[in-house]
N, C-alpha and C positions, 0 to 999 in steps of 0.2 A: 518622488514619492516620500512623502512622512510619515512615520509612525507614531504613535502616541500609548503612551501605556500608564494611569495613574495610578498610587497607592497612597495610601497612608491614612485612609480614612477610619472610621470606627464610630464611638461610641464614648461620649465625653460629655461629665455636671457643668451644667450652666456656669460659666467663671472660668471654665478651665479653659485648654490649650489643647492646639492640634496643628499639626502639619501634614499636611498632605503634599505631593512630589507629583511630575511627570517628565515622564523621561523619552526621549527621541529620539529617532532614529532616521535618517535622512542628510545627507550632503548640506541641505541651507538651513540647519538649525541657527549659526550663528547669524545670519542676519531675518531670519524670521524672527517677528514678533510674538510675543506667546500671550493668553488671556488665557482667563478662569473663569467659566459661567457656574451656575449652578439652576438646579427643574425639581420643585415638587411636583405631585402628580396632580395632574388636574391645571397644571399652572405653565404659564411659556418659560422656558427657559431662560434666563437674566445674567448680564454682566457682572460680573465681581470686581478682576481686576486684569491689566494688563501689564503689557511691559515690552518696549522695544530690544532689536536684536545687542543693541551694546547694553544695555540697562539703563538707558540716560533717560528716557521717559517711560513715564506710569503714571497710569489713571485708573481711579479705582470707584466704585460706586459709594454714594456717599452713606449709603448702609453701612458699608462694611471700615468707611474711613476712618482710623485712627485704631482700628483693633485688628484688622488682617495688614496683610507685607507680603507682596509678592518680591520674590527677587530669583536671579538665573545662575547657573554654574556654565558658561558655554566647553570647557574644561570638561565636563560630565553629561553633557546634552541635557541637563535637568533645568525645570525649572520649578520653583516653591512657591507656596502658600502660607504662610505661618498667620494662624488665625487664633487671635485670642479674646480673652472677655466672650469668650460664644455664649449664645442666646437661643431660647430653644426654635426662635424665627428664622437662625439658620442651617436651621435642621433640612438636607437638600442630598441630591446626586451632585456632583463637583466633576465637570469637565472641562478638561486641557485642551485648548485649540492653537490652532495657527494659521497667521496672518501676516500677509505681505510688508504689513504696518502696523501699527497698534490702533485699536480702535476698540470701542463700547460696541459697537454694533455687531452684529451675532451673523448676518447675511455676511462679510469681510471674511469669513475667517474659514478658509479650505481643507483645512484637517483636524479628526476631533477624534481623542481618545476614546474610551467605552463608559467611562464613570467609575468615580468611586463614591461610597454613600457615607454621611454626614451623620450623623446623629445629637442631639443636643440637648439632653434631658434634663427638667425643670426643677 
């Protein structure tokens, strides 16, 4: 069984920075893969980013390419998001999942935090 608990979200001007965290609890952290979706309301839930259990692969949606970085501490079971240049388009709920491998797809991935909420004002 895995747990999932994210933080770090808030409320941040368009330009600026934010990191958000999730942290797990579970025996196969280190070789689960971890992803990052995010869900406006009204809207399906979407990929952000991923990251294998050693960190050697990462895929990330081309939205968020070149301004977010996922990366992992397996040391602290966490894994990060550091997202910057935000835009108020990524204004979302932000949740932490895991998956037996890294993958885009949202059906792959068996364990999923509660969310933490984005804010991104213009």
């Amino acid at each position: 069984q895995v747990q999932l608990v994210e933080s770090g979200g808030g409320l941040v001007q368009a330009g600026g920075s934010l990191r958000v965290s999730c942290a797990a609890s579970g025996r196969t952290f280190r070789t689960d893969a971890m992803g990052w979706f995010r869900q406006v309301p009204g809207k399906d839930r979407e990929f952000v980013a991923t990251i294998s259990g050693s960190g050697g692969i990462i895929y990330y949606a081309d939205s968020v390419k070149g301004r977010f970085t996922i990366s992992r501490d397996n040391a602290k079971n966490t894994v990060y998001l550091q997202m910057n240049s935000l835009k108020p388009e990524d204004t979302a709920v932000y949740y932490c999942a895991a998956a037996p491998v890294p993958s885009k797809i949202l059906a792959r991935y068996n364990y999923w935090g509660q969310g933490t909420q984005v804010t991104v004002s213009s």
